[in-house]
N, C-alpha and C positions, 0 to 999 in steps of 0.2 A: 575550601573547607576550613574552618574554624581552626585557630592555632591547637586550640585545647585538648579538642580529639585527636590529633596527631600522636599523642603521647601512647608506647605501649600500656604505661601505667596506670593513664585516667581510662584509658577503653574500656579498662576492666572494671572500672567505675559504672558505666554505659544504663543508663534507667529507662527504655524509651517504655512509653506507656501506650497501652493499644491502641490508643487514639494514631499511634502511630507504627503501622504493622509493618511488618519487615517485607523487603519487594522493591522493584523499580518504580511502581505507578504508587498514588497516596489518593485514596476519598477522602476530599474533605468535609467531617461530618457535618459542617454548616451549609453550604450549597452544593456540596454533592460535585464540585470538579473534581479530576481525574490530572494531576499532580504529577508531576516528573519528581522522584525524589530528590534529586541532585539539586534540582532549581529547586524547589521548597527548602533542605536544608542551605546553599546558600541566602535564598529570600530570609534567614532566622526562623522556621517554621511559622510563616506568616503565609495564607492563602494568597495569592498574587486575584485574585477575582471577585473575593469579599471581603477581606481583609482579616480571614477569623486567623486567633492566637492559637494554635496548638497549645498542649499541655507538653512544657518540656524540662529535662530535667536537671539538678543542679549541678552537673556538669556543663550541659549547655548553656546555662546562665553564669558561669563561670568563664567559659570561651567567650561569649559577649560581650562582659562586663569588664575582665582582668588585663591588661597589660600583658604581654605573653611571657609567657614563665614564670608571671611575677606571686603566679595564688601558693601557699603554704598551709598545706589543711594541718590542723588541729584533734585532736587525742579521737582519729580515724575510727577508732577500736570500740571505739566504749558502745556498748549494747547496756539494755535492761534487764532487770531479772524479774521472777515472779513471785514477789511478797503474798500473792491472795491467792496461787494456786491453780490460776482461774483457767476456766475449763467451758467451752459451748459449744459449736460443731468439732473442737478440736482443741486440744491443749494450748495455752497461749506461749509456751515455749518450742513449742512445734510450728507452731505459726510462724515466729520469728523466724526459727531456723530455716524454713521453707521460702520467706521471702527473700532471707540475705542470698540463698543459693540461687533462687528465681531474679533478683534483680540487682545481683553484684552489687549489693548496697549493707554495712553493719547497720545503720538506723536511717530514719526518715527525715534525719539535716546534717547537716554536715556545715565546719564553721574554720575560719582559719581568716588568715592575712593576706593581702594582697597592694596592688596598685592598680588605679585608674587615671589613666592620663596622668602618670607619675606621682601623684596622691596618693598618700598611705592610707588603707580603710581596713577596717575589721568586717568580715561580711559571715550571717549564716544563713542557712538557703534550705528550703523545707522541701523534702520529695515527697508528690503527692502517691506516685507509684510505690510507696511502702506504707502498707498499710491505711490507705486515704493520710497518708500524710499528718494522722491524728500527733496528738500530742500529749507523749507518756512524760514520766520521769526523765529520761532522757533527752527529751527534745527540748525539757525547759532548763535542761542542767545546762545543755549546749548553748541555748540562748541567753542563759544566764553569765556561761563563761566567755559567752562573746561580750557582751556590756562588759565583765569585769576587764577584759584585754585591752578593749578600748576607752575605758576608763586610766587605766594604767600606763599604757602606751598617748593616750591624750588623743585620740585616734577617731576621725569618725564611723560608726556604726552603721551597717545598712543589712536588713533583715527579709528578704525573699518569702513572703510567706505562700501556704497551697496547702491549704487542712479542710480536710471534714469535721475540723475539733478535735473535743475531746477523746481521748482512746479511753473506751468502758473498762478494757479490762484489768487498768489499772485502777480502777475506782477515784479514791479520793486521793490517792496519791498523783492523780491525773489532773484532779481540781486543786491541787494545791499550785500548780506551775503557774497559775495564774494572777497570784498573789506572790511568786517567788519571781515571776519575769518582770511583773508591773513597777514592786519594788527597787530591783537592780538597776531601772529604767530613766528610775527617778532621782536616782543617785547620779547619774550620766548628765538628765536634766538639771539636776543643783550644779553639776560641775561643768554645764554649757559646754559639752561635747555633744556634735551632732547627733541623730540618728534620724534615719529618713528609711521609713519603712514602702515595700514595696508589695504591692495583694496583686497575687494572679489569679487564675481560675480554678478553683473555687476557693475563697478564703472565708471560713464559716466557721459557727459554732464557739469554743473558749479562745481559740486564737483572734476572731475577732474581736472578743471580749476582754480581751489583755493586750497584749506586746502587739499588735499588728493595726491596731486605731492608735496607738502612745507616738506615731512619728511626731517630729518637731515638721517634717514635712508626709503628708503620704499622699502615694502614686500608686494609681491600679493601671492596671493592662488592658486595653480596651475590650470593651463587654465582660471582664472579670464578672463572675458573682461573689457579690461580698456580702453577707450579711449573717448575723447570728443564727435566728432556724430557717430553715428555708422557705420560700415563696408557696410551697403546697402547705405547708404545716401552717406557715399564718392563715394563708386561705379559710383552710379547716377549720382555725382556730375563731376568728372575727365572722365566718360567713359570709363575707364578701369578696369581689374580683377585685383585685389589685392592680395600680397602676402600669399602663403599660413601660417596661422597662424597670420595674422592679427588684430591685437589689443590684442591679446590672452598672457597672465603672460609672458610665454617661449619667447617668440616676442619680446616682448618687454626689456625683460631681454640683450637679443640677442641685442639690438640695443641702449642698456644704458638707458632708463625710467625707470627701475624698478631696485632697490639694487639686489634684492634675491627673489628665490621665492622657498617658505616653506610649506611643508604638513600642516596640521593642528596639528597632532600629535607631531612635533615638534613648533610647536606655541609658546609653554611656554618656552620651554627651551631655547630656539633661544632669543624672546624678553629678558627677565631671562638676557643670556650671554651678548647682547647686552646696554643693563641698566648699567648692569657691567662696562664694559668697557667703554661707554660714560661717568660714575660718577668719572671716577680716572681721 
């Protein structure tokens, strides 16, 4: 078991997402095997038969990636508020409240300092299980405080992303993160401090549209979906069938949007090498 989870502290962090039901046995939704969970979470929630990625959460990419004991999360607390009031099946302040007690989570990233293979990095890591992971006011102020950390610190950057986009119900305060992450991004870039962005499944919508295409290197998760609207919506949109493997990690790899695209199991070592060589 992962150093990470061991902690009473992070448990209570714990985001798993239905993709991932509670139980000794696990379907996995790609080919339908029937998963010992013990062996799945050691395999990194990686199917041992297809090789699909589970959708997991930034705790678990934390355990991965960090050095044990080395992660130091960042201003934990900070939530949104409702400037517009906004209201559709449900209050957007009831919603929030509903997910933090549902998924032992205050927002949908979460950001701090760490080590990898004793390498200093600044990392923030987006949960898709709040809220699709969308990206308010808060998710870009987080990402934004992570660029300025490692700006400051001289630090390299590495950014977890897993959005559906935009979150509606902040409106254009929603759409501004995307000119306030790109920005900070590029101040990182002038001061040739790393950042190597990382898209799992699904990275869509303003986040691909900003901070999560800006690596100086990016790496998807095999068969990630990445793409701005989705594969039905273009369909609809051009009225034609799209290529097969469309918006999918390997796709895109194949057509230059994406550096590399890395198991999980090598996650560490890959960023690790790649730290390396961007610091000389």
């Amino acid at each position: 078991m992962p150093w990470f989870r061991r902690s009473k502290e992070n448990i209570s962090t714990e985001n798993r997402k239905k993709e991932i039901p509670e139980g000794m046995w696990v379907k996995c939704s790609s080919c339908g095997e029937i998963l010992h969970r013990q062996a799945l979470e050691q395999n990194l929630w990686v199917c041992v038969k297809c090789n699909h990625h589970f959708r997991i959460s930034s705790t678990d990419y934390f355990s991965i990636l960090f050095d044990e004991k080395s992660f130091k999360e960042l201003d934990a607390k900070m939530t949104s508020k409702d400037p517009l009031k906004f209201v559709d099946t449900k209050k957007y302040t009831e919603r929030i409240k509903d997910t933090i007690i549902k998924k032992k989570l205050q927002y949908s990233n979460r950001y701090g300092t760490g080590k990898i293979n004793k390498k200093k990095i600044v990392i923030s890591c987006i949960d898709y299980g709040f809220i699709g992971g969308s990206m308010g006011s808060v998710v870009g102020e987080k990402i934004f405080r992570a660029a300025e950390k490692a700006l400051k610190t001289k630090s390299p950057l590495i950014i977890i992303s897993a959005s559906g986009g935009a979150r509606m119900m902040e409106a254009a305060y929603s759409l501004m993160q995307l000119a306030k992450t790109s920005a900070i991004l590029a101040k990182l870039h002038e001061a040739k401090i790393p950042f190597i962005s990382l898209m799992t499944d699904p990275t869509t919508g303003g986040v691909t549209a900003s901070f999560a295409m800006l690596g100086d290197v990016n790496i998807a998760e095999p068969n990630a979906l990445i793409g701005f609207a989705g594969p039905r919506v273009i369909k609809q949109t051009i009225g034609k069938d799209l290529p097969e493997g469309f918006q999918r990690a390997e796709f895109l790899l194949e057509k230059g949007f994406v550096d590399m695209v890395v198991p999980r199991k090598e996650l560490k070592g890959t960023i690790s090498n790649l730290i390396g060589m961007m610091a000389n």
